[in-house]
C-alpha positions as a printed NumPy array, in Angstrom:
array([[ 27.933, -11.016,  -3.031],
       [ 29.923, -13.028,  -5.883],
       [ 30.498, -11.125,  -9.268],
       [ 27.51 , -12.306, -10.842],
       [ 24.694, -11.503,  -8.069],
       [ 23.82 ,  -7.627,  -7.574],
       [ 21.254,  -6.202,  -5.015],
       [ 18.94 ,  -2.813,  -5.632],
       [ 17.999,  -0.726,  -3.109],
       [ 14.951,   1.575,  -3.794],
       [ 14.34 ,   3.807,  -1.449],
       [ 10.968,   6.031,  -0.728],
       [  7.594,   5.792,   0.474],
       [  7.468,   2.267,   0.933],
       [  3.378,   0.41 ,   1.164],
       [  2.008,  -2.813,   2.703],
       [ -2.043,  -2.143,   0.952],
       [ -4.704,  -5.222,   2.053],
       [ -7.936,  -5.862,   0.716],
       [ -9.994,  -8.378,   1.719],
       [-13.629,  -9.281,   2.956],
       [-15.085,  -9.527,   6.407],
       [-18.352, -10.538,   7.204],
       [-20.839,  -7.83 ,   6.891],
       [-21.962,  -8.898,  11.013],
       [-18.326,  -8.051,  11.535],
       [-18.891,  -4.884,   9.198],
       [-21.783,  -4.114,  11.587],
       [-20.723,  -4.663,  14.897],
       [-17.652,  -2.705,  14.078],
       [-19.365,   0.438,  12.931],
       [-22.09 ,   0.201,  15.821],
       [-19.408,  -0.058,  18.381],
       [-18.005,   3.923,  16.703],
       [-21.07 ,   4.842,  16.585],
       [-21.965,   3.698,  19.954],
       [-19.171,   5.223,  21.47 ],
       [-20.028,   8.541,  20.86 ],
       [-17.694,   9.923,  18.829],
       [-15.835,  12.403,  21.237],
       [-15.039,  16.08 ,  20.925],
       [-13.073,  16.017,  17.614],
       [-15.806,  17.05 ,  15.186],
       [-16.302,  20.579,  13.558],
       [-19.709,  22.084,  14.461],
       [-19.827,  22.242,  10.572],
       [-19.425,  18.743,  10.345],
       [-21.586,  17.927,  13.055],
       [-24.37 ,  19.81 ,  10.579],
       [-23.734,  17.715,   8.037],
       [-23.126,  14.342,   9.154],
       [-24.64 ,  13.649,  12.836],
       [-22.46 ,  10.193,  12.874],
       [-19.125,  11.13 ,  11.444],
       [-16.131,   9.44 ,  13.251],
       [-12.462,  10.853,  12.707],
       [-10.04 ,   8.285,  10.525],
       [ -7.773,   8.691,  13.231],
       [-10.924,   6.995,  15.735],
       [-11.132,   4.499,  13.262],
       [ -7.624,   4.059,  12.856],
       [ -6.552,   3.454,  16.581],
       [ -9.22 ,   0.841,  16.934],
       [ -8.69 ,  -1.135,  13.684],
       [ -4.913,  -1.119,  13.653],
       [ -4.032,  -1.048,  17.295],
       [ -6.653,  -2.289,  19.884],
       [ -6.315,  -5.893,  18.726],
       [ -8.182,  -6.946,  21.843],
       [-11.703,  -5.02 ,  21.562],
       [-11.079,  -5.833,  17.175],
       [-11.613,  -9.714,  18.546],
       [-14.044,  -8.963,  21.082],
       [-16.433,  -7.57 ,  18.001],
       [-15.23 , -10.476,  15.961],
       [-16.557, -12.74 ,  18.365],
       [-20.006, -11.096,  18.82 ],
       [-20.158, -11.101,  15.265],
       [-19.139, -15.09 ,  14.49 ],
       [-15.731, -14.85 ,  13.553],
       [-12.151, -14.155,  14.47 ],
       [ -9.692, -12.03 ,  14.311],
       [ -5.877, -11.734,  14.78 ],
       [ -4.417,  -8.426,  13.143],
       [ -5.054,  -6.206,  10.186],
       [ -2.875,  -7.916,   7.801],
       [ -5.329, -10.774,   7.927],
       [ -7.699,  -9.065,   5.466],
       [ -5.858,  -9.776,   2.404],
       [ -7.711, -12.321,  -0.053],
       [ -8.716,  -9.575,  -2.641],
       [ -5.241,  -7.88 ,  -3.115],
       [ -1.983,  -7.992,  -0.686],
       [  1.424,  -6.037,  -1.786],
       [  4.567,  -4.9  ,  -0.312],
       [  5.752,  -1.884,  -2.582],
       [  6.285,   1.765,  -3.468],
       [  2.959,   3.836,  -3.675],
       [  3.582,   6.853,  -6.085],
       [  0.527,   8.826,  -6.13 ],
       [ -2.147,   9.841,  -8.919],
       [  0.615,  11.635, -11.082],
       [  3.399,   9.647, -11.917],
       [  5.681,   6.531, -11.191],
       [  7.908,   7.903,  -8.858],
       [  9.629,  10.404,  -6.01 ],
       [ 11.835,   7.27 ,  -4.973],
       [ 15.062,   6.666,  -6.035],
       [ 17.187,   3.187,  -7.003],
       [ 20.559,   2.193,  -6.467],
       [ 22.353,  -0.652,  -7.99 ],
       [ 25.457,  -1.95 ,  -6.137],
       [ 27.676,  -5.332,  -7.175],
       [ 29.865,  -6.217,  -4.166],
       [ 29.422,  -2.939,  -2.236],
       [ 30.267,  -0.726,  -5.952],
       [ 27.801,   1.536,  -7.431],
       [ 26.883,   0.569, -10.808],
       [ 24.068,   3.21 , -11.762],
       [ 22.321,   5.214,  -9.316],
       [ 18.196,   6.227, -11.3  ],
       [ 16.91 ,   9.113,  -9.555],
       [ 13.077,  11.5  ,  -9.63 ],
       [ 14.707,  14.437, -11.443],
       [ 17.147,  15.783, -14.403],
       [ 20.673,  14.755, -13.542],
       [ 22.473,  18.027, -13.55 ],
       [ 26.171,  16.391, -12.792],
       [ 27.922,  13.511, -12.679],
       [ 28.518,  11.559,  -9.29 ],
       [ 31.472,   9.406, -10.407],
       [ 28.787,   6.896, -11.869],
       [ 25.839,   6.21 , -13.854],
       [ 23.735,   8.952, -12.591],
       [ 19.903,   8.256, -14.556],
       [ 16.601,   9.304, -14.973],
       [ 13.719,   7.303, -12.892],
       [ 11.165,   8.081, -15.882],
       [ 13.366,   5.976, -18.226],
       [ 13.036,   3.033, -16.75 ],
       [ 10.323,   0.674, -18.057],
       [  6.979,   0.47 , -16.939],
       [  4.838,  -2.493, -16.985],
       [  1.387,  -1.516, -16.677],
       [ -1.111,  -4.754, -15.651],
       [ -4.807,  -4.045, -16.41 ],
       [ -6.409,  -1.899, -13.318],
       [ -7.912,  -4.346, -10.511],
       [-11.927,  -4.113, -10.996],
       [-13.575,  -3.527,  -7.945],
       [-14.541,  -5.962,  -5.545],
       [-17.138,  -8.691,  -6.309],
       [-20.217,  -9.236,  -4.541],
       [-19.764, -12.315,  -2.063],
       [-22.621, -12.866,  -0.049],
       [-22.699, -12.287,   3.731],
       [-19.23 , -10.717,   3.15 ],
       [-18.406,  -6.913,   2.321],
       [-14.511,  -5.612,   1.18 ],
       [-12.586,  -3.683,   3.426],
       [ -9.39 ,  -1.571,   2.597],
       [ -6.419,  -0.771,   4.821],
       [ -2.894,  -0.829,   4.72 ],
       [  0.561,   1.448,   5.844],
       [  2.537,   3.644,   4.11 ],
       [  6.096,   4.784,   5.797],
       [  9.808,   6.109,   4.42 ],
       [ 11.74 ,   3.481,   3.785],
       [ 13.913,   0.796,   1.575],
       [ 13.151,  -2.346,  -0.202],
       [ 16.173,  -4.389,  -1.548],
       [ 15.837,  -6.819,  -4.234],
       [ 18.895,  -9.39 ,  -5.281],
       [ 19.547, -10.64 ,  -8.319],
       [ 21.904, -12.264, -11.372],
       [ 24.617, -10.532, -13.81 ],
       [ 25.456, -11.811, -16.643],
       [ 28.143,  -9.126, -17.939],
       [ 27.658,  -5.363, -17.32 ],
       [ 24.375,  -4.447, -15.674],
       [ 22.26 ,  -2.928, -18.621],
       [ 19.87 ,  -0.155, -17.209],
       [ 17.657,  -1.118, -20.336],
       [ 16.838,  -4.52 , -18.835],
       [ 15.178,  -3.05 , -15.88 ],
       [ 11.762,  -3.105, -15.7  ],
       [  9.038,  -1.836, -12.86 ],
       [  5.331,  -3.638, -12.66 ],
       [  3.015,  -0.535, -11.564],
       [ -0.449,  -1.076, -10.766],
       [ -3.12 ,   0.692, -10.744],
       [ -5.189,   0.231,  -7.094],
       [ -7.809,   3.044,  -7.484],
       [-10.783,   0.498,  -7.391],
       [ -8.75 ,  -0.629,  -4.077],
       [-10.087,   2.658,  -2.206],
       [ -6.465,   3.39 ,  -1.001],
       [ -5.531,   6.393,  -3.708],
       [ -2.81 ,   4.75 ,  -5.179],
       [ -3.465,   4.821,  -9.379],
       [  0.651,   4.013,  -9.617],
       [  1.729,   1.7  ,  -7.163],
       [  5.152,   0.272,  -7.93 ],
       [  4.733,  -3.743,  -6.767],
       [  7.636,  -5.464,  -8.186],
       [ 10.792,  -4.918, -10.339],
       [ 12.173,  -7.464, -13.505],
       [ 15.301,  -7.49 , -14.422],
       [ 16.17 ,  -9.265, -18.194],
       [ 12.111, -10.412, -17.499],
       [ 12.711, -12.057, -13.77 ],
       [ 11.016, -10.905, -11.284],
       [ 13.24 ,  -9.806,  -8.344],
       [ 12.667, -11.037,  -4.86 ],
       [ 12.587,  -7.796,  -2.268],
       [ 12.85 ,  -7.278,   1.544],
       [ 12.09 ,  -4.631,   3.653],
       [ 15.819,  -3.463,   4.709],
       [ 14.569,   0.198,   6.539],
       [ 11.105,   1.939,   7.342],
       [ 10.876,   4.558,   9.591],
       [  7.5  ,   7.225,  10.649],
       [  4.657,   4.454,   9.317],
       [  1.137,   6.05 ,   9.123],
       [ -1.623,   3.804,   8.535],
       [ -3.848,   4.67 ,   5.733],
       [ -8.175,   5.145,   6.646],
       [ -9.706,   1.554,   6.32 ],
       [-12.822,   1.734,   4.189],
       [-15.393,  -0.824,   2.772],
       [-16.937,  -1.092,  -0.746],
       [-20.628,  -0.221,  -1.124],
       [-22.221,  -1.976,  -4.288],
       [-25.328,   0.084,  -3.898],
       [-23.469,   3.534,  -3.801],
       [-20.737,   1.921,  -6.289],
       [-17.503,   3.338,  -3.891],
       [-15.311,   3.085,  -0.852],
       [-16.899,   4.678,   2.628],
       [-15.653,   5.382,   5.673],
       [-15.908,   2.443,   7.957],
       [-18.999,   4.196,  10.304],
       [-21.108,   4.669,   7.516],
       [-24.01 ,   1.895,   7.228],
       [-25.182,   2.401,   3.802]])
C-alpha cells in the first residue's frame, strides 16, 4: 500500500446471482428427471393435495448445484453440455452484496490506507466515537440503474435463475488524492426483481470520485445456494424448476 492507494473492505451477505438461458430440451429433461424420480418423503400431505408434482428446492438444489455428473448426463440427452452452474450467465452475472426488498444495506464498510482506519460506514445510528470516522451506511450515495426487464423470448431457449448467497467480504483498491472524502463514495444498486432471485437492492459495484473500484472476494463463509427457477412468458413469472407450464 503506498500513500496514495487505499483498499475497502465491505463486509456482509456477499452474492454471486446468474441468469442465463438453457435450451428448453435441457429445461425438459431436467424437470422430467424430478419428476421421474419420485419426489421422496419430504412433502406435506397438504401439499401433496395441492400440487401432486411438487419437488423440495432443496431436491432441486442438490442436483443443479452439486451432482455435476447426472446435470451433464441430462445435458447430453438433451443436445448440449454442461460444466457447472456458473455457466448460465449471458442474461445477468454479478459478484456483490444482496440487501433485500427494504433497503441498501445490513453490511458494513471499512476504509483503511496502509493498515489505518480512515472512516469506518456502518447499518445503524453511531452512538459513540471509535477513535475514527464512525458513519452512517444510508449516507452514502446510491446509484440506482434502471431495473433489468425480464428476460426476452429466444426461441428453443428458456431463462433460468440461480446463484449463492454466503457471509462474507469483498475488498476493493483504489487511488487518494489527499484526504479520503466520504462524499466521493458512491454504491451502484440494482434492482434484480425481474431476475426471480428477490433481490430489489443488490449492491454490484462501488465508485469512488466516479471510478469504478475493482473488488475480490477476501472471506465467505456458510454459502447457501439460492432455488434455481425459469421464466414462463405465458404465466409472465419465475417457477420452480419441476413445473412444466
Amino acid at each position: 500500500m503506498t500513500s496514495k492507494t487505499f483498499k475497502m473492505e465491505v463486509s456482509g451477505y456477499v452474492c454471486e446471482i446468474m441468469c442465463g438461458y438453457i435450451p428448453l430440451s435441457f429445461k425438459k429433461a431436467f424437470s422430467d428427471h424430478l419428476l421421474s424420480q419420485g419426489v421422496g418423503d419430504d412433502r406435506p400431505e397438504w401439499v401433496l393435495k395441492r400440487n401432486p408434482n411438487y419437488v423440495s428446492p432443496d431436491r432441486i438444489r442438490s442436483i443443479w448445484y452439486e451432482n455435476d455428473d447426472l446435470m451433464g448426463q441430462l445435458a447430453l440427452h438433451a443436445g448440449c453440455t454442461w460444466s457447472a452452474y456458473q455457466d448460465i450467465d449471458d442474461i445477468f452475472h454479478g459478484i456483490g452484496f444482496g440487501t433485500g426488498k427494504d433497503t441498501i444495506g445490513l453490511f458494513d464498510i471499512q476504509v483503511k490506507a496502509n493498515e489505518t482506519l480512515l472512516a469506518e460506514f456502518v447499518p445503524f445510528d453511531p452512538v459513540e466515537e471509535l477513535g475514527h470516522p464512525l458513519l452512517r451506511l444510508e449516507d452514502v450515495a446510491a446509484i440506482r440503474p434502471p431495473a433489468l426487464p425480464p428476460p426476452g423470448r429466444q426461441q428453443g431457449l428458456v431463462a433460468v435463475s440461480a446463484g449463492s448467497w454466503a457471509k462474507g467480504t469483498l475488498r476493493f483498491c483504489g487511488n487518494l488524492e489527499g484526504a479520503f472524502d466520504p462524499g466521493a463514495l458512491a454504491l451502484i444498486v440494482m434492482d434484480l426483481s425481474n431476475l426471480g432471485v428477490g433481490e430489489d437492492h443488490f449492491v454490484s459495484g462501488i465508485l469512488y470520485g466516479g471510478q469504478s473500484l475493482v473488488g475480490e472476494v477476501i472471506r465467505e463463509m456458510d454459502r447457501e445456494m439460492y432455488p434455481v427457477t425459469w421464466y414462463s412468458h405465458e404465466k409472465s413469472r419465475w417457477l420452480p424448476m419441476y413445473d412444466h407450464h
